[in-house]
FIDO-724558 format. One record per residue (C-alpha): z, y negated, x negated; chain; residue number from 1. Coordinates in steps of 0.5 Angstrom, whole numbers. Each point is the difference from the previous one (the first is absolute). Layout:
BEGIN
+-------+-------+-------+--------+-----+
|     w |     v |     u | cadena | num |
+-------+-------+-------+--------+-----+
|     Z |     Y |     X |      A | NUM |
...
+-------+-------+-------+--------+-----+
//
This chain:
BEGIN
+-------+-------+-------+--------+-----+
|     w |     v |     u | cadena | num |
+-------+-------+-------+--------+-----+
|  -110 |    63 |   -32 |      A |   1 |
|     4 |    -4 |     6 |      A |   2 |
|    -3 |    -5 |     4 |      A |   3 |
|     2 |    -7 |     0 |      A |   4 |
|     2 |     0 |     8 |      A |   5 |
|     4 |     7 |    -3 |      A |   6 |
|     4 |    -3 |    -5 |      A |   7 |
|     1 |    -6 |     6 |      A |   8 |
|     3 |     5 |     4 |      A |   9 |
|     4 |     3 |    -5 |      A |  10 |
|     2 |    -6 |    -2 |      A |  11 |
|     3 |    -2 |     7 |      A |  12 |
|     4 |     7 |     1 |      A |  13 |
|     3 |    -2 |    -5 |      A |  14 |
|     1 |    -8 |     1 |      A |  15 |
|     3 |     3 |     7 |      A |  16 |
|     5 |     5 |    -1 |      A |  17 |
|     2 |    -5 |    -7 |      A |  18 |
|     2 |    -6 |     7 |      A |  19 |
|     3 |     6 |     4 |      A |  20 |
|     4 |     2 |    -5 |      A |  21 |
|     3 |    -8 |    -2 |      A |  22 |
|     1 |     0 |     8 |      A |  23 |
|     5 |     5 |     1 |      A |  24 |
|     2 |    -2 |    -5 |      A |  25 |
|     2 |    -7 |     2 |      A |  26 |
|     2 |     4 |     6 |      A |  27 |
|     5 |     3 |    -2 |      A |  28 |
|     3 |    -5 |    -4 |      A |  29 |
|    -1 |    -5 |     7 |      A |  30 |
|     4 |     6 |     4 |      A |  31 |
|     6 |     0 |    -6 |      A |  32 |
|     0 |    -8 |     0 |      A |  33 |
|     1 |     0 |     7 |      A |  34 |
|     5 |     6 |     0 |      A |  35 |
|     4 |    -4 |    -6 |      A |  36 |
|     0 |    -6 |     5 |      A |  37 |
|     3 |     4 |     6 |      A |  38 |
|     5 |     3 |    -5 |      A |  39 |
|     2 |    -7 |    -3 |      A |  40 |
|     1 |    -3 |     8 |      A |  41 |
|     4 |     6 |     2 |      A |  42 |
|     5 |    -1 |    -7 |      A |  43 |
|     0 |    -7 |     1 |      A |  44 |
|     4 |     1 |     8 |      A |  45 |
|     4 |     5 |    -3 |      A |  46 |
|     2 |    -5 |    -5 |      A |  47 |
|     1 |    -5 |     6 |      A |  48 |
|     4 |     5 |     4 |      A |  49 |
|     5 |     2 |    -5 |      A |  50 |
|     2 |    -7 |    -2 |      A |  51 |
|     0 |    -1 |     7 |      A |  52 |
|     5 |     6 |     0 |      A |  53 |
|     4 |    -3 |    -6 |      A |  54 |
|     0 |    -7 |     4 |      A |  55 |
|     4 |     3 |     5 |      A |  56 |
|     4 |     5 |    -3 |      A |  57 |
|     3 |    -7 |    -5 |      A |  58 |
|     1 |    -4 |     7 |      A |  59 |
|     3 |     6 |     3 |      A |  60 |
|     5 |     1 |    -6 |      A |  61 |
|     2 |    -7 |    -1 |      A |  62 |
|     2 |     0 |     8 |      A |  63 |
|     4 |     6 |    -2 |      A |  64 |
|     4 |    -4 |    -6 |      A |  65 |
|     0 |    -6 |     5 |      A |  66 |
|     4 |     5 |     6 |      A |  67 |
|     4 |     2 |    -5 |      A |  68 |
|     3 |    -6 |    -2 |      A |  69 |
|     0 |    -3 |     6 |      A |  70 |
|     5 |     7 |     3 |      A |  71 |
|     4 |    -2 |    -6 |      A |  72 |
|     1 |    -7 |     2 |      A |  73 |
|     0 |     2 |     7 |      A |  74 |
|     5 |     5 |    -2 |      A |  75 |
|     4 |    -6 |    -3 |      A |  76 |
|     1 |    -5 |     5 |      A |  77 |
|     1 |     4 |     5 |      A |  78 |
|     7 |     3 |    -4 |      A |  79 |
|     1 |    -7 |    -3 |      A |  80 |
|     1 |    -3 |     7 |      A |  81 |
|     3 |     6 |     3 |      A |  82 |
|     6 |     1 |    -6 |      A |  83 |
|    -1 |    -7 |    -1 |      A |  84 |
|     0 |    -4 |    -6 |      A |  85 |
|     6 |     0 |    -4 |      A |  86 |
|     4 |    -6 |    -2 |      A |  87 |
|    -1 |     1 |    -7 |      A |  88 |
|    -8 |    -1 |    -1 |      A |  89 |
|    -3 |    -6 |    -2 |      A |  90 |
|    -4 |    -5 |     5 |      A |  91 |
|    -5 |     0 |    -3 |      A |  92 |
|    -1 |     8 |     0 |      A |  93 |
|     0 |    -1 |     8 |      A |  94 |
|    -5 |    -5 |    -1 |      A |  95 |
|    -6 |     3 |    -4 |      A |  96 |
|     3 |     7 |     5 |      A |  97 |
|    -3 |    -4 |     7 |      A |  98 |
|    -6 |    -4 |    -4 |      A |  99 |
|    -2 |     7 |    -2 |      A | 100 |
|     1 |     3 |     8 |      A | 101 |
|    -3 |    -7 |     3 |      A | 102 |
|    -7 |     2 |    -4 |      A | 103 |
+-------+-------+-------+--------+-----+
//
């Protein structure tokens, strides 16, 4: 038959691998919230880095539309007062044409 202080021992091993193993556990789940957190942080400044990519590529071509426009208008004057305005345009058209190229 076993001893009572036998049993005790026994009975210890086996209480201290049962913690053992519920440390590493919790071990390795800790190491993979963590690892998940660094994964999220990185993400989210890749996120940050493209909407900043997607803000200046729209303030980029929106300087573009306005460049064309503006060469267009530029163009436009510059043949206006070279030709010259013909006498059979309306006031009017002359008007709005030196509103637009005072602004």
């Amino acid at each position: 038959s076993v001893s009572l202080p036998a049993m005790a021992g026994m009975g210890a091993g086996d209480l201290y691998r049962y913690n053992q193993q519920l440390y590493q556990f919790d071990l390795r789940l800790r190491q993979g919230r963590i690892h998940q957190t660094q994964n999220m942080a990185a993400n989210m400044a890749q996120l940050w880095r493209d909407d900043l990519r997607d803000l200046f590529t729209l303030a980029a071509d929106q300087s573009n539309a306005y460049m064309t426009v503006s060469t267009l208008i530029l163009a436009y004057a510059f043949e206006l007062y070279w030709v010259g305005l013909p006498d059979s345009t309306p006031k009017w058209i002359f008007a709005l044409h030196s509103i637009v190229l005072a602004s």
